[in-house]
C-alpha positions in Angstrom: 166.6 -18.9 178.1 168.5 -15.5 179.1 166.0 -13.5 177.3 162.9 -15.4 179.0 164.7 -14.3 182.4 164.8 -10.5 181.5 161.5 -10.4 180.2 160.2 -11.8 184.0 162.5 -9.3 185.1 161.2 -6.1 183.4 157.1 -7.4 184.7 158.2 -7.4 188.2 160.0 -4.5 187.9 157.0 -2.6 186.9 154.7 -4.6 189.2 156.5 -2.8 191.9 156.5 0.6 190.9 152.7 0.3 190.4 151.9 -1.0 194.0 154.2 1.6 195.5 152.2 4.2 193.6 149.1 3.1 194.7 149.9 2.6 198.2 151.3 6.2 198.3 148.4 7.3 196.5 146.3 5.3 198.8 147.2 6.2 202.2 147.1 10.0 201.2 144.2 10.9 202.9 144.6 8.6 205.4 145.8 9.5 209.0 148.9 11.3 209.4 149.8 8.6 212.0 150.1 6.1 209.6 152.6 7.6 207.1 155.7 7.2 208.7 154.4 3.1 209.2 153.8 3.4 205.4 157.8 5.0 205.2 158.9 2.2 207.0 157.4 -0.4 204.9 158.1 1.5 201.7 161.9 1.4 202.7 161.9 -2.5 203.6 160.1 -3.0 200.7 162.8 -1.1 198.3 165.7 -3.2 200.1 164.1 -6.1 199.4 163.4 -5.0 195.8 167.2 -4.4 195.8 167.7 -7.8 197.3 165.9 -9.5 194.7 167.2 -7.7 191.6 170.9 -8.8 193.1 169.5 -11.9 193.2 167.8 -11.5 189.6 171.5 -10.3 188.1 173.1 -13.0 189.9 170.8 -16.3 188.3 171.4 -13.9 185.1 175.0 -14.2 185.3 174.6 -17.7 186.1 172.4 -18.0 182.9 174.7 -16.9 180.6 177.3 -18.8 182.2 175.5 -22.0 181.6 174.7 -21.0 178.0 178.3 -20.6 177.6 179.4 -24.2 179.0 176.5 -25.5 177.0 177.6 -24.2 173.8 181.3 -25.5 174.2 179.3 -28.9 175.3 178.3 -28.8 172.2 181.6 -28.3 170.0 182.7 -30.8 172.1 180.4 -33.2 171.1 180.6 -32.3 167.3 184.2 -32.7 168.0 183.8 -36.5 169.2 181.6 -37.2 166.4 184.3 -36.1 164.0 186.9 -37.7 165.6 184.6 -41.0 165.4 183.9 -40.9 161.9 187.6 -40.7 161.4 188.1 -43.4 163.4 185.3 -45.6 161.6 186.9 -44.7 158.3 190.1 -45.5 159.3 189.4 -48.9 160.9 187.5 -49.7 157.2 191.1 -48.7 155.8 192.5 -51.7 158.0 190.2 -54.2 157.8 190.7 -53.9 153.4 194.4 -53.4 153.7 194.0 -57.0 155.9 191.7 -59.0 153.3 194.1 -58.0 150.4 197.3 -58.9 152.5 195.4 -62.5 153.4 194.7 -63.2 149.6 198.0 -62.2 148.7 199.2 -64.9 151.1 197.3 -67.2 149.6 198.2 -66.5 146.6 201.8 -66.9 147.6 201.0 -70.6 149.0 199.6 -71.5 145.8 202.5 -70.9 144.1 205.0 -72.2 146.1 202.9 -75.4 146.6 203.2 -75.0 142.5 206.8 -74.8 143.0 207.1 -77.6 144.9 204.8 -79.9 142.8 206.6 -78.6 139.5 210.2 -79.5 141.2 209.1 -82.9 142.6 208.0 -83.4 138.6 211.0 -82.3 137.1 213.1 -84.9 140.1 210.5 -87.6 138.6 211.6 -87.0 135.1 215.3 -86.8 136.0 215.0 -90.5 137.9 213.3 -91.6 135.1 215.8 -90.0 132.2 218.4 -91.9 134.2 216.6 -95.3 134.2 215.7 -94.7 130.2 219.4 -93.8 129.4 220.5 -97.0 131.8 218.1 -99.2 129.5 219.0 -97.5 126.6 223.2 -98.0 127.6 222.5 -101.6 128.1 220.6 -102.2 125.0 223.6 -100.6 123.0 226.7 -102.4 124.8 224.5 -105.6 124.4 223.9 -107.1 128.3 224.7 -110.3 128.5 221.3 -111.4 130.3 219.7 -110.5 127.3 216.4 -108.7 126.4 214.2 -108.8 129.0 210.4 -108.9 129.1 209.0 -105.4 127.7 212.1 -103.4 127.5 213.1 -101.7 124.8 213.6 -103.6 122.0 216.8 -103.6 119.4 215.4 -101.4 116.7 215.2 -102.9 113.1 218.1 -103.0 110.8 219.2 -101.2 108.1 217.0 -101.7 104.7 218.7 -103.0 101.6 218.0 -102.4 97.8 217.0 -99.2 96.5 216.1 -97.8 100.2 219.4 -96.9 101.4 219.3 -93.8 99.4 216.7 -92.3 101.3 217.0 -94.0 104.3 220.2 -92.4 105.8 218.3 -88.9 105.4 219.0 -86.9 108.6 215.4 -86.3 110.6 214.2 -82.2 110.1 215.2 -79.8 112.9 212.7 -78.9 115.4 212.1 -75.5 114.3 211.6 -76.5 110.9 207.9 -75.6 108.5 205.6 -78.1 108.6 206.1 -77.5 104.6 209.4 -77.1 104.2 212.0 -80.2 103.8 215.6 -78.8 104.4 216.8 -83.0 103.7 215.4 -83.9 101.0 217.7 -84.3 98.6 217.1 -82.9 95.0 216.1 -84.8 92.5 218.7 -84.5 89.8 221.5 -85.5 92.9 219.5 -88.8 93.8 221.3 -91.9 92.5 219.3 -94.2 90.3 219.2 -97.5 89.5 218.9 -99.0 86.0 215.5 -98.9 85.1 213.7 -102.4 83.6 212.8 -102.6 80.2 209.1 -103.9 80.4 207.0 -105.2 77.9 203.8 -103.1 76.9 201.0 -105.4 78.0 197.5 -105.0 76.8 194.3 -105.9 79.0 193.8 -109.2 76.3 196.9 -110.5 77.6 196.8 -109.2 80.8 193.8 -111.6 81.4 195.5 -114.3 79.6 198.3 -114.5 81.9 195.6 -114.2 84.9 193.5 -116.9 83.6 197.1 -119.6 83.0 197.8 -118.2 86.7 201.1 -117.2 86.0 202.6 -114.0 88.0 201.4 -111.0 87.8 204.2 -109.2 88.9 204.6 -105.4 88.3 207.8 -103.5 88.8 209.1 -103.1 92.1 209.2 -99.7 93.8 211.9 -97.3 93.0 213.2 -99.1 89.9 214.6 -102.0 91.7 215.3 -105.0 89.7 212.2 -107.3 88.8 214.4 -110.2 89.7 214.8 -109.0 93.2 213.1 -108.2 96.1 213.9 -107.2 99.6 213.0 -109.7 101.9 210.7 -108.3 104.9 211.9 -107.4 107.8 210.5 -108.7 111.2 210.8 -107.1 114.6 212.7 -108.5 117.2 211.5 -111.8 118.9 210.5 -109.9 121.9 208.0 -107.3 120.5 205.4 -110.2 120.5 204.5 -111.2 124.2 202.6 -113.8 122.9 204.8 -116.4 120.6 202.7 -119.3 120.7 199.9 -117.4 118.9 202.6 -116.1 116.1 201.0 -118.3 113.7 197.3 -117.3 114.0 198.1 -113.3 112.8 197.5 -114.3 108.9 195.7 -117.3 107.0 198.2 -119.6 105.6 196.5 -120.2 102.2 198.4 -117.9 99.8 196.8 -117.2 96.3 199.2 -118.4 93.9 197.0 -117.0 91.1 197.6 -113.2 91.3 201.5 -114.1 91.8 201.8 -111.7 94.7 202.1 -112.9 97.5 201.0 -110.0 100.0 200.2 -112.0 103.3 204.2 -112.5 103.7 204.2 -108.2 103.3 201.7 -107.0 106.2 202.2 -108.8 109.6 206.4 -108.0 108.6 204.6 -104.2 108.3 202.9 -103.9 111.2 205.5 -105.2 113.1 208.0 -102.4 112.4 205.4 -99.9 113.4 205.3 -101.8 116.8 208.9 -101.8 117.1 209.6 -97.8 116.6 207.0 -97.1 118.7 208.7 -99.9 121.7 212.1 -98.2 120.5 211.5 -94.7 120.5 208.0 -93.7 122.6 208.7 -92.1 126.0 207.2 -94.3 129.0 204.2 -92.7 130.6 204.3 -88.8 132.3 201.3 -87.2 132.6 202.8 -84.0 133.0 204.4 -84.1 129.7 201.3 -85.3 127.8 199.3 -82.5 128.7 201.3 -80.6 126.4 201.1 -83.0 123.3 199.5 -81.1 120.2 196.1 -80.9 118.9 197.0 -83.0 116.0 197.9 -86.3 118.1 195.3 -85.2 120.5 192.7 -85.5 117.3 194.3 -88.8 116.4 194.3 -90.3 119.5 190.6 -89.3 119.6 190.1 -91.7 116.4 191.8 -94.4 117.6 189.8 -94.8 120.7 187.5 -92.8 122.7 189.7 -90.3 125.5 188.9 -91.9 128.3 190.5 -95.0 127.0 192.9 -93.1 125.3 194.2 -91.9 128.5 194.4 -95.2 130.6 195.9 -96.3 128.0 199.1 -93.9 127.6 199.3 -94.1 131.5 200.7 -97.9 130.9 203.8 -98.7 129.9 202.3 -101.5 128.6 199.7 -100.7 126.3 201.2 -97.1 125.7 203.8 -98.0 122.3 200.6 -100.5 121.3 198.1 -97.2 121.1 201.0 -94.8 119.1 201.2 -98.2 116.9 197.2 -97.8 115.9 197.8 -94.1 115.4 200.8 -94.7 113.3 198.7 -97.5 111.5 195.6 -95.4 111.0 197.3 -92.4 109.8 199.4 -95.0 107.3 196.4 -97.0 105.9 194.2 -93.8 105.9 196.6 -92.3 103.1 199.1 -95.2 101.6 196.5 -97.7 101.2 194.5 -96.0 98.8 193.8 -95.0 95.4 195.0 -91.4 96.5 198.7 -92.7 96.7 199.3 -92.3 93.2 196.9 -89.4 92.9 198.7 -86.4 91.2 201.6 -87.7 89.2 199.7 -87.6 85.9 195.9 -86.5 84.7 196.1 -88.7 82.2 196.3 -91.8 84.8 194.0 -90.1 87.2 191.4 -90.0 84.5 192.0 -93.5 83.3 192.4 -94.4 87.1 188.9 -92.5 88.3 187.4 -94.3 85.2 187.5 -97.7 85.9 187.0 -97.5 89.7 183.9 -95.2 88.7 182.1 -97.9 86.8 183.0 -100.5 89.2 180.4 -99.1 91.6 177.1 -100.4 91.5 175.8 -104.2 90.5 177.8 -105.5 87.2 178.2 -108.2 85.5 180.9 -110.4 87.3 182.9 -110.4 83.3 182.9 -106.9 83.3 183.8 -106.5 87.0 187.2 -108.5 85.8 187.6 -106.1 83.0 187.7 -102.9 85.1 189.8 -104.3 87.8 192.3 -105.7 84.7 192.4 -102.6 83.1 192.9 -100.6 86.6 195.6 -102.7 87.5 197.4 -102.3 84.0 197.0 -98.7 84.5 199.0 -99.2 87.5 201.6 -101.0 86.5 202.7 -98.6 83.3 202.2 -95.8 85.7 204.8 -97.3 88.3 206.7 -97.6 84.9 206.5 -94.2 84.1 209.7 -91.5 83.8 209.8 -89.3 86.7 207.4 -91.8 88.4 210.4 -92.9 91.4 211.4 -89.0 92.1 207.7 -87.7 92.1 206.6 -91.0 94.3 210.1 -89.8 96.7 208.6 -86.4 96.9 205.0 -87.5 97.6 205.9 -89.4 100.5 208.9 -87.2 102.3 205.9 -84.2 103.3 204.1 -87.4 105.1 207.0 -88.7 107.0 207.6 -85.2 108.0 204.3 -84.7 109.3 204.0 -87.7 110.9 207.7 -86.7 112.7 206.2 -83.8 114.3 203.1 -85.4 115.6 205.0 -88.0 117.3 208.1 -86.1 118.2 206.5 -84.8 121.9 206.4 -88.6 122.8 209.9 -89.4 122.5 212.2 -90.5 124.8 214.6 -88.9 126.9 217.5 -88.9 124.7 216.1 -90.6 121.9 219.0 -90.2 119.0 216.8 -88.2 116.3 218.7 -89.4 113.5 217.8 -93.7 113.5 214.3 -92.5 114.7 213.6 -90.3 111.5 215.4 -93.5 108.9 213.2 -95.9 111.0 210.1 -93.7 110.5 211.0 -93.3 107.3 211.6 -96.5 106.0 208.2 -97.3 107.5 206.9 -95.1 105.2 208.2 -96.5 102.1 207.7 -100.4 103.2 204.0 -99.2 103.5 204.2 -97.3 100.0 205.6 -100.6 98.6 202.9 -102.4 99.8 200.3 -100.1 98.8 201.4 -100.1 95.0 201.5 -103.8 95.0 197.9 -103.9 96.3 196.9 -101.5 93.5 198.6 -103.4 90.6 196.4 -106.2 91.3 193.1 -106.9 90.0 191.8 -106.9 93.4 189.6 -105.5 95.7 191.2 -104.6 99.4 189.6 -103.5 102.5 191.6 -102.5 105.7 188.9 -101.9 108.6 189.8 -101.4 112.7 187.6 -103.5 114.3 184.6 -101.5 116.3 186.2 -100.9 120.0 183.3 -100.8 122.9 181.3 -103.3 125.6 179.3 -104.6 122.3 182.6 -105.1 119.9 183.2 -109.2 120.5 186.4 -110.7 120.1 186.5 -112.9 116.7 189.1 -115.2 116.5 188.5 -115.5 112.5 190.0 -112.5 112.2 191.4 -111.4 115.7 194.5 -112.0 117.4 194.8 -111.2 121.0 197.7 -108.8 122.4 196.6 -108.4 125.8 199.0 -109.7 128.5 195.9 -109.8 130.9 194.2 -112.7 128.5 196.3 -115.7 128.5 192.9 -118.1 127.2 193.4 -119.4 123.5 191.4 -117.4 121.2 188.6 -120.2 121.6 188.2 -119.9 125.2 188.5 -116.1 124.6 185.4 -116.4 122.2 183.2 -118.4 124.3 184.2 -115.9 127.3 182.7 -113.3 125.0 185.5 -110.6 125.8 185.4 -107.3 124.1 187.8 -105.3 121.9 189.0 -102.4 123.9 192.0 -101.5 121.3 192.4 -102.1 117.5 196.1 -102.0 116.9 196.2 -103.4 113.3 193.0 -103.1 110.9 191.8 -106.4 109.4 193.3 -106.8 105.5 190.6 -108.2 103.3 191.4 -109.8 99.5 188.2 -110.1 97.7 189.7 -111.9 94.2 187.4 -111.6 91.0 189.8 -113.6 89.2 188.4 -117.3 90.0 185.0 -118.8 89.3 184.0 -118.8 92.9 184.6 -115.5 94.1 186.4 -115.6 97.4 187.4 -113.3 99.9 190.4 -114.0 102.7 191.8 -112.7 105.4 195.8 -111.4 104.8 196.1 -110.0 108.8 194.1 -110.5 111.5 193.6 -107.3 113.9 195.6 -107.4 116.8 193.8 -106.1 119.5 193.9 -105.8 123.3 190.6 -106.9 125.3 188.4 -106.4 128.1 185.4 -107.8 129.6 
């Protein structure tokens, strides 16, 4: 702007000089009278050149004056914009610094709502130690109102015979293997009885004696004398909610022709398993079974589907009845098969896999008897065998110890370890018992749940109810067309080959819990 100004400047400047140079030029040779006119105006007309180039350096100075406050306009401006972008920055600072401190505060209510829940838990689980230890006191000093309905019940006594050498074994410390046995007792230290002297029988006589229907009686477990036997041991009176249907668990019509008698052997059985769990299973905490192990998660899963599964731990009614059918499955899964007395010699494996390999398929109903003769001999001179009652001792103690670390997350609050590891194992070798007896005859067993599910009928043929909810007789129950919602006990078949007419019975009806 200043230098447009000058420029203007400079062309009126010269303007000037070039009228006053043609004027004097001009009036030359005019009349003398008019020069000193022309003077006069010359002069007025250089003041007021003068006048107007004080007036030209003033607007100058003004000029530069306004370049100069422009200019510091200018850094001002730049100044504020600065100082705005610092301010912008800063307030983006803030606002972060404020959503980090909010989500920390959330973060802080979470957990002390956590706090708070986890407390109000562990007050829950204190109230109810103190109830289970009250229970527990009275059942030990023996009120004098009795038992009442669904508490725990006295546990089972001690065994007799040849079990109380391994019965008092203490239970394995918590921290122990899965494959270690610190307990056990070696072999060569284990007390044994005076084995029987047996005669060698041969599979002629063997079906002699079967066909005059005397006993077929093989040696008793543990080298017990043949002349004695332990009688079974029934749970308490109060296990059973349901006395009046006591008699319909097993068909009264024993076989007298095999000689052994194993319907008095498996209600007895399942019975103790009902009892350990009533004596010994903690009563319902969610909080504590969601840390139960993949293991009894994977058996629960067999025994029922999880949705099922987990209404029914929630009840301190039906929870002890559902660790029953996983003690029972995991029991008749192993014990009740061939595979028991799998591994104590090749020579009776081979003999063993043999016969039950050619009874497969349609045979002649002679030969049938033959195979299941010579099996069952095979049997009996295995149970016969030296070494047979320490190897049988060491095959069972690794189950028992399995099965003691599946259960042990569902204990009690102060459940003494030591009766809860004898109880479990004597279980263990009552179902062993069993399960060589069932082998040693010429029989063919089948142990089946019954199907659970809306379509799964109740049978009274070969059901017994154990549902508190279902008070009906197991007639009405049939005609009401109720539905199996648990399988505590499988369903013991006895298909004998022995007779003319083939038959098959029923030794133990499922227990079972219902639902429409």
């Amino acid at each position: 702007m200043s230098q447009e100004s000058n420029a203007g400047l400079r062309r009126t400047e010269g303007g000037l000089a070039s009228v006053l140079e043609n004027l004097t030029m001009t009036h030359q040779p005019r009349h003398s009278e008019h020069l000193r006119s022309d003077k006069v105006t010359l002069g007025e007309l250089q003041r007021h050149i003068g006048r107007l180039e004080g007036k030209i350096e003033h607007n100058r100075e003004l000029l530069l004056q306004k370049d100069s406050e422009i200019s510091d306009l200018n850094h001002a401006n730049k100044d504020v914009h600065d100082d705005l972008a610092q301010h912008k920055t800063r307030l983006r600072k803030v606002e972060t610094e404020k959503q980090l401190l909010l989500q920390d505060i959330s973060h802080l209510n979470e957990e002390i709502d956590a706090k708070n829940t986890a407390f109000k838990k562990l007050n829950e689980d204190l109230i109810k130690a103190q109830k289970t230890i009250k229970v527990q006191s009275d059942q030990i000093s023996g009120a004098k109102d009795g038992p009442k309905a669904h508490s725990t019940p006295q546990r089972f006594g001690q065994p007799g015979g040849a079990y109380n050498q391994v019965y008092s074994q203490p239970p394995p410390a918590y921290n122990a293997s899965a494959h270690r046995f610190p307990h056990a007792q070696p072999a060569a230290a284990t007390p044994r009885s005076t084995p029987i002297t047996v005669t060698p029988r041969s599979t002629s006589i063997l079906r002699r004696q079967i066909s005059n229907h005397p006993t077929f009686q093989p040696p008793p477990l543990f080298g017990g004398p043949s002349n004695q036997r332990r009688p079974p041991v029934t749970a308490a009176s109060s296990y059973n909610p349901f006395p009046s249907q006591q008699g319909v668990l097993v068909r009264q019509n024993t076989d007298q022709g095999c000689g052994v008698n194993l319907i008095a052997d498996f209600t007895p059985f399942f019975h103790l398993t009902e009892a350990w769990t009533h004596n010994y299973v903690s009563v319902p905490d969610q909080y504590r079974d969601q840390f139960i192990s993949d293991s009894l998660r994977n058996a629960l899963s067999i025994a029922t589907d999880p949705r099922t599964a987990m209404k029914l731990m929630t009840s301190s009614k039906t929870r002890p009845l559902l660790i029953a059918r996983v003690i029972n499955q995991l029991i008749v899964d192993f014990v009740f098969r061939p595979m028991l007395l799998r591994g104590f010699s090749q020579f009776y494996d081979n003999k063993i896999s043999s016969f039950r390999g050619q009874l497969m398929g349609n045979i002649p109903s002679n030969v049938r008897r033959g195979l299941l003769l010579a099996c069952a001999e095979t049997v009996v001179d295995m149970t016969q065998a030296d070494g047979f009652e320490n190897w049988m001792d060491h095959n069972i103690t690794p189950k028992v110890h399995e099965m003691w670390h599946v259960l042990q997350p569902l204990f009690a609050h102060g459940t003494p370890h030591d009766p809860a590891w004898n109880d479990l194992n004597r279980i263990w070798r009552e179902a062993t018992r069993i399960g060589i007896l069932m082998l040693s005859k010429p029989c063919i067993y089948t142990l089946d749940f019954p199907p659970m599910g809306p379509n799964s009928y109740f049978n009274p043929s070969n059901m017994c109810n154990r549902d508190e909810d279902f008070t009906q007789n197991p007639q009405a129950l049939s005609s009401m067309a109720v539905s199996v919602r648990l399988a505590i006990t499988p369903i013991v078949t006895e298909t004998d080959f022995m007779k003319d007419a083939i038959e098959a019975k029923c030794l133990h009806q499922a227990m079972v819990l219902l639902a429409f």
